[in-house]
N, C-alpha and C positions, 0 to 999 in steps of 0.2 A: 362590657364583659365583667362577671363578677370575679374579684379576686378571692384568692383563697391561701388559708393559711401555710397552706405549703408551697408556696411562691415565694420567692426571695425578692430583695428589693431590685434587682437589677432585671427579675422578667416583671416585676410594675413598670418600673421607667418606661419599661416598651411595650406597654400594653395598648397605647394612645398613638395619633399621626406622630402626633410631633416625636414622640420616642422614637416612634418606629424609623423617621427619617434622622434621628439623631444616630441610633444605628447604622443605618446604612451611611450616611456621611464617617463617621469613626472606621468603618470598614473599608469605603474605599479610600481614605486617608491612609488607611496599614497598604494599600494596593498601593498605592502610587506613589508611597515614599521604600515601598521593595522594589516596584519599578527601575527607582531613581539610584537605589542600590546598589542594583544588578548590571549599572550601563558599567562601562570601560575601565572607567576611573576610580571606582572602590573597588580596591584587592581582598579580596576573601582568603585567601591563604597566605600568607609572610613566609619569607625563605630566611633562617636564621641559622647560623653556625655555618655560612654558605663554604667557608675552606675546606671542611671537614664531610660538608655532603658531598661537594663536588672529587671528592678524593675517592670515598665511598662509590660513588658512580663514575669513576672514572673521566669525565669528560674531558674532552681532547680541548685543546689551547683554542684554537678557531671558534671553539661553541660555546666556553666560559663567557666572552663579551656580551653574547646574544641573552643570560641570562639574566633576571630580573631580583629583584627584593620582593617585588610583591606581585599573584594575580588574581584576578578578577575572577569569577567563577568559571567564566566562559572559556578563558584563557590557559587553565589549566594543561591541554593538552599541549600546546606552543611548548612551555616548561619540559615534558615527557620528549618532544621532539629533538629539542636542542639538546636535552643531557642524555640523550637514548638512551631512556628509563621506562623500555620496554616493557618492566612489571607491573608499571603504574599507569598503562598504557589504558585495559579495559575499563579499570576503576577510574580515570578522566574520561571516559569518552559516554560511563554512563550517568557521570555527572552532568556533562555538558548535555547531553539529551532530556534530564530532567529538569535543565537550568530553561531550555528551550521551553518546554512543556507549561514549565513553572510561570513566566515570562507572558508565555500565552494566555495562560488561562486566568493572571493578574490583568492583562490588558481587556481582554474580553468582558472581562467582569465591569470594570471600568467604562466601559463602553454602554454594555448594559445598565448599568447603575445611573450612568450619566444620565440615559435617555430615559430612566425610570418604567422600565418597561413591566408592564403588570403581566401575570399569567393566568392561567383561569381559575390558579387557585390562590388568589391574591399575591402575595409577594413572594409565595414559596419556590417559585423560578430563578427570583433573583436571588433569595438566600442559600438554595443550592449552588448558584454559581459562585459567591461569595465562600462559603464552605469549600468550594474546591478549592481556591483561590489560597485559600489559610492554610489548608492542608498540605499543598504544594510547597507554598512556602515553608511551612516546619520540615518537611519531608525532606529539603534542597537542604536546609542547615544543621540539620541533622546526619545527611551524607555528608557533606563536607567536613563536619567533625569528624565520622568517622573517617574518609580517605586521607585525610593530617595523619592520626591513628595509622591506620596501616600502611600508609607510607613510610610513616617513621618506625615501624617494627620491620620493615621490608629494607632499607634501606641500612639500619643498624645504626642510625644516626637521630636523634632529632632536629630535623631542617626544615620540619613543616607547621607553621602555628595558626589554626584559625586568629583571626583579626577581630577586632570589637564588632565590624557589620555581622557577621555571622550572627553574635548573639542580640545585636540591637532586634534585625531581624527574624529569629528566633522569639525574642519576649513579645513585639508589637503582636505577631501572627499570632501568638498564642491567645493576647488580649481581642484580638479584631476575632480568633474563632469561637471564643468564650459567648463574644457579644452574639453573633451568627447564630450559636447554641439557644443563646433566650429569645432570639427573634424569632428564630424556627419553632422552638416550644408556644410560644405565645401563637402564630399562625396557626400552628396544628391544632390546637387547643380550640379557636375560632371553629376552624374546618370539619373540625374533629377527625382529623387524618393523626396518623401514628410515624412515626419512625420505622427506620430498617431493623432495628433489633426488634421492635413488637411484630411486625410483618414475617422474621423471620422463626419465629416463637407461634405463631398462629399457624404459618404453610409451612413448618420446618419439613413434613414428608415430603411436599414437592419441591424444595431447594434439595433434601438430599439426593432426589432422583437426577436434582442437574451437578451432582458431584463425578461420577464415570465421563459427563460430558467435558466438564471442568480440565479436568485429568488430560484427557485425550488431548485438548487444545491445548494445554500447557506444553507437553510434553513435544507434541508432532510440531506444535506452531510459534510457541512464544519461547520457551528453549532456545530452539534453534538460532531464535536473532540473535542471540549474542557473537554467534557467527560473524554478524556484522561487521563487528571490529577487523577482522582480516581483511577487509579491504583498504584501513590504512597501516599494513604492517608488510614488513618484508619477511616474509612467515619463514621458518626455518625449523627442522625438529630437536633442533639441540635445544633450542630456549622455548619450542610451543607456544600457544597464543597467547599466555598470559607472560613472555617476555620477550618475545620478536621484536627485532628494532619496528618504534612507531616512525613509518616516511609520510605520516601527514595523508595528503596529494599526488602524490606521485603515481599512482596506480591509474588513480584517474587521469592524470596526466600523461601517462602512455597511453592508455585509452586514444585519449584526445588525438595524438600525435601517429598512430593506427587510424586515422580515418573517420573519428565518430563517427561524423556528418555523415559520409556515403554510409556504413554499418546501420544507423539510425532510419536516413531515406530509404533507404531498402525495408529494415524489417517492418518501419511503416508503411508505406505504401504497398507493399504484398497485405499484410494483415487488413487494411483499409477496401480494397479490393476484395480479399476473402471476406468480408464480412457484408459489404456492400452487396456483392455480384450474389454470393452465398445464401443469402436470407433474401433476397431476391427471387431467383430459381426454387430456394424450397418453400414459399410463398405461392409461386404458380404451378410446381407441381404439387403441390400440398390441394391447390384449390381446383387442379384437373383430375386426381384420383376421387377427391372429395365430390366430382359429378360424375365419375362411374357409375355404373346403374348394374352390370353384368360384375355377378360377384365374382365366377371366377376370374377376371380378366383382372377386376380391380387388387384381387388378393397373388396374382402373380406379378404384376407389374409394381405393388410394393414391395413385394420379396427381392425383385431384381435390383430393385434400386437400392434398396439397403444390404444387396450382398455385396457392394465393393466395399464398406463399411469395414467387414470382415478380414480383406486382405489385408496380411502383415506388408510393412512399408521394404522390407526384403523382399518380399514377391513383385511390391510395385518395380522396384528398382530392376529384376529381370524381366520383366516386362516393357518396362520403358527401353533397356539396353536394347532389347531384340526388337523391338518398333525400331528404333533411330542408330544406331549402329553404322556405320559408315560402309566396311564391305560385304557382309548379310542383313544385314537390317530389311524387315518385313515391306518400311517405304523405299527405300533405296534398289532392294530388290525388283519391284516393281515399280516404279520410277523408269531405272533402266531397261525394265522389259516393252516398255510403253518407247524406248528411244530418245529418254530424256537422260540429264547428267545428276550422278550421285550429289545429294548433299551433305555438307560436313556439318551434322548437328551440333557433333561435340567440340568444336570450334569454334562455331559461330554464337556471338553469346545473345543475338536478337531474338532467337527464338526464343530460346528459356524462360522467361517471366511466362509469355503466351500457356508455355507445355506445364510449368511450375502450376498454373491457377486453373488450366482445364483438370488436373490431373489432384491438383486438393478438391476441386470441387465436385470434382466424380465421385472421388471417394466419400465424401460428406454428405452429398444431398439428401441419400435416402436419410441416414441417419437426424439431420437435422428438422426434412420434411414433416416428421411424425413429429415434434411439437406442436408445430401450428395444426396439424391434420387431426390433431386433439382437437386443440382451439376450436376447431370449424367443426368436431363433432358434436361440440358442446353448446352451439349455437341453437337458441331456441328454435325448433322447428315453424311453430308460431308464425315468426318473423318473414320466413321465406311464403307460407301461406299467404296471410295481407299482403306480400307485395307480390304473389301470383294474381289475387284476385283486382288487386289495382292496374294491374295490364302490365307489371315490369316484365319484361325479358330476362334472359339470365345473366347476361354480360351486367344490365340494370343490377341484380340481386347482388353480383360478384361485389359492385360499385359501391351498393350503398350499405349493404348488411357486411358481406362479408368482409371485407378488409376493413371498415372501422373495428368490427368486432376483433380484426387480429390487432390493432394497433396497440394495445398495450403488450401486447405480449412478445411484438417486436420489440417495443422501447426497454423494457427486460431484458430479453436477449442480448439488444446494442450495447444495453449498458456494463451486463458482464462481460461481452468481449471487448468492450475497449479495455478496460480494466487487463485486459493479458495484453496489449496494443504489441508491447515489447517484449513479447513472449512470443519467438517465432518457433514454426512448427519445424525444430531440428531434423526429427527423421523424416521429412519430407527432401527438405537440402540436403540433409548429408548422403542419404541415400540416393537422389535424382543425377546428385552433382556428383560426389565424391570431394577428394582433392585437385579437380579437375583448375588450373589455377587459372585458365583460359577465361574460365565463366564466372571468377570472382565478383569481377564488376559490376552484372548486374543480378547474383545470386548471393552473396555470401550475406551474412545477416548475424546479429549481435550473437546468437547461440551457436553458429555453426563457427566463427571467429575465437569465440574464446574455448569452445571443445577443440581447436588445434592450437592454440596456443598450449593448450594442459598438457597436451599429448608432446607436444613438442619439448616444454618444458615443465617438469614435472613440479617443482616448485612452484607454479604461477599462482598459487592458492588465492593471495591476496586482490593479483588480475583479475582474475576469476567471479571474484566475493567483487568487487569493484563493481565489474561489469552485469553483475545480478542486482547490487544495488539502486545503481544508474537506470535499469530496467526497473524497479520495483516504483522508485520517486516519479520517473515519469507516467509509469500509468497509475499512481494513486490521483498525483494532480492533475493526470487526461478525466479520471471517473470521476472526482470531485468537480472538477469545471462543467462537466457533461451532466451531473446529476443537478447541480447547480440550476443549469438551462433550462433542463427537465420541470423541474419542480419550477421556478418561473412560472413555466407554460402552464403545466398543469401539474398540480404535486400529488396528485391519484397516482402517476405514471412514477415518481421518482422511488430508489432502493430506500433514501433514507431522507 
């Protein structure tokens, strides 16, 4: 490659293999001695003037022992628990999420780098991932400077001192992104690809059209996690969230002590079922209206099925009352006119799952049917032709055309509904059931447990936030394992 006069000596060095790999060695050398950094045993923050903070914070005789001289970054929060320094509660908890983040995307890199993995556009895979890597780091030691900073302005004390790691880490990162900076100049250069600022300077009309979208997401979606934090605080409105004593675990810990397990087995196994049975039935009434032939027939028999769609889940609930009702109920009524003896629906709690999943699934089908009954309209006609004329039957056609053809578009489906796994359908429960406390055992479900906890207790805020949490971690890593497989199999079918 010819050099040129406006190239400095350090994008020569790495114009050649051997530079190029003297780079990436020097880079992940910065990864894996941040790595080494970041374990237990190097304190990122020093507690100094410790009589005079713990006076300022009050802490009680019991919780002075528990504190430390120095912590680790991860550690931070521990500190905030034992001196219940509520204030400094969100600003630790979004350290430790970036310490997390940070951590990862050093090791990943490391991984990557190790195994030399080339991309399609030479090495610019791996110096993007290096690049995050640097960034993350500056980005961790740079917060932590600042929460020392506002701690110590919050606090009225200074008791908090970044440590020499903070900046050894700091200078390396800045050296290892510098180097990333000429490696990536030097590839692009090969490539003749550009950067994000030329990219942005070429399509700037169509980035600012993704600005209203920008906005919306910010606002509706990433906002709002800092909510987060109240699931470890004992949330109160005299101190609000940004000083609620921080209790750590404990949220989750009553959680646990409520019953996960049964709370968890339930909203799974309904949802699993719902989804199972659900794309099931709308699958073969999808592909029984799709052989209609008589238009009017076909155009009222999907209106019907997609009119339960429509009923508010207060409708369903006086509906289902007056089906099952103990002494008018529509069966019991007739039960005993036939000579037979009333049943107690609403006591007995065997039936419920059975009435729970006819009664989602009624309401859904139509609505769900009309995906795939796309699917199937979109199907080349073509196809069903050759294999008329090769003698297939229809049941034949169903076998070979049509249900491959819907497979992807089920693997789609499964894959966003897992992803809600623990996200049970509340107004279906709370409406079927009520507070009926009879039918808890094989009805109640993570949403319908913590809407009576709130009502009950009107502070349960952090409960609450705990138990949306606990819901949110497990179906990202139900959809990431699931998408995982997917992609395995075939990575045409996977989201991402």
């Amino acid at each position: 490659m010819e050099v040129t006069n406006k190239q400095d000596k350090l994008a020569i060095l790495f114009e050649n293999r051997a530079g190029k790999k003297l780079g990436v060695w020097i880079t992940l050398a910065v990864s894996a001695l941040s790595v080494i950094l970041m374990l237990p045993f190097a304190n990122w923050i020093k507690i100094v003037n410790g009589y005079n903070l713990v006076t300022k914070l009050k802490v009680s005789t019991d919780q002075v022992a528990l504190l430390k001289g120095g912590y680790p970054v991860y550690s931070m929060l521990s500190f905030v628990q034992h001196a219940s320094a509520g204030i400094m509660g969100l600003f630790s908890m979004i350290m430790l999420m970036l310490a997390i983040a940070t951590a990862y995307f050093q090791i990943a890199y490391l991984v990557k780098g190790l195994a030399n993995i080339r991309g399609k556009k030479g090495e610019l895979s791996l110096y993007g991932a290096a690049e995050a890597a640097m960034v993350f780091n500056i980005l961790l030691t740079i917060l932590t400077m600042v929460f020392a900073a506002f701690s110590n302005n919050k606090v009225g004390v200074k008791g908090f001192v970044p440590t020499a790691v903070v900046y050894v880490v700091l200078v390396i990162s800045l050296l290892g992104y510098a180097v990333v900076k000429k490696l990536q100049a030097v590839e692009r250069a090969l490539y003749h690809e550009h950067g994000l600022w030329k990219e942005l300077k070429k399509n700037w009309v169509l980035f600012l059209m993704l600005v209203p979208t920008f906005i919306y997401f910010l606002i509706n979606n990433y906002l709002p996690m800092v909510g987060v934090y109240y699931a470890f605080t004992q949330f109160n409105f005299r101190d609000g969230l940004w000083a609620s004593p921080f209790i750590g675990f404990k949220n989750f810990e009553y959680l646990v002590s409520a019953d996960l397990f049964r709370l968890t087995r339930n909203t799974v196994l309904y949802n699993v079922v719902f989804i199972c049975l659900g794309n099931l039935l709308q699958i073969i009434f999808a592909i029984f209206v799709s052989q209609v032939t008589v238009k009017w027939f076909k155009k009222t028999s999907q209106t019907l099925m997609f009119m339960p769609y429509f009923v508010s889940f207060v409708i369903l609930k006086v509906i289902v009352y007056n089906l099952f009702e103990y002494d008018y109920g529509v069966i019991n009524t007739f039960v005993t006119a036939l000579g037979g003896e009333r049943i107690d629906f609403y006591n007995t709690p065997s039936y419920w799952p059975f009435l729970i999943t006819f009664f989602h699934i009624w309401k859904g089908i139509g609505y769900g049917m009309v995906v795939y009954l796309a699917t199937i309209m979109g199907i080349d006609a073509e196809l069903y032709d050759a294999a008329k004329v090769d003698g297939a039957n229809v049941f034949q056609q169903i076998r070979f055309i049509t249900l491959p053809q819907l497979k992807p578009t089920f693997i789609i489906l499964l894959l966003y509904a897992l992803g809600g796994i623990m996200k049970g359908q509340f107004e279906l429960f709370y409406q079927m059931v009520g507070n009926n406390g009879l039918l808890f055992n094989v009805t109640d479900i993570l949403d319908t447990y913590v809407y009576r906890i709130a009502m009950t207790q009107p502070l349960s805020i952090g409960l609450g936030t705990a138990a949306g949490l606990y819901q949110s971690v497990f179906g990202f890593i139900l959809i990431m394992v699931t998408n995982w497989v997917v992609k395995r199999r075939n990575d045409e079918y996977a989201l991402f």
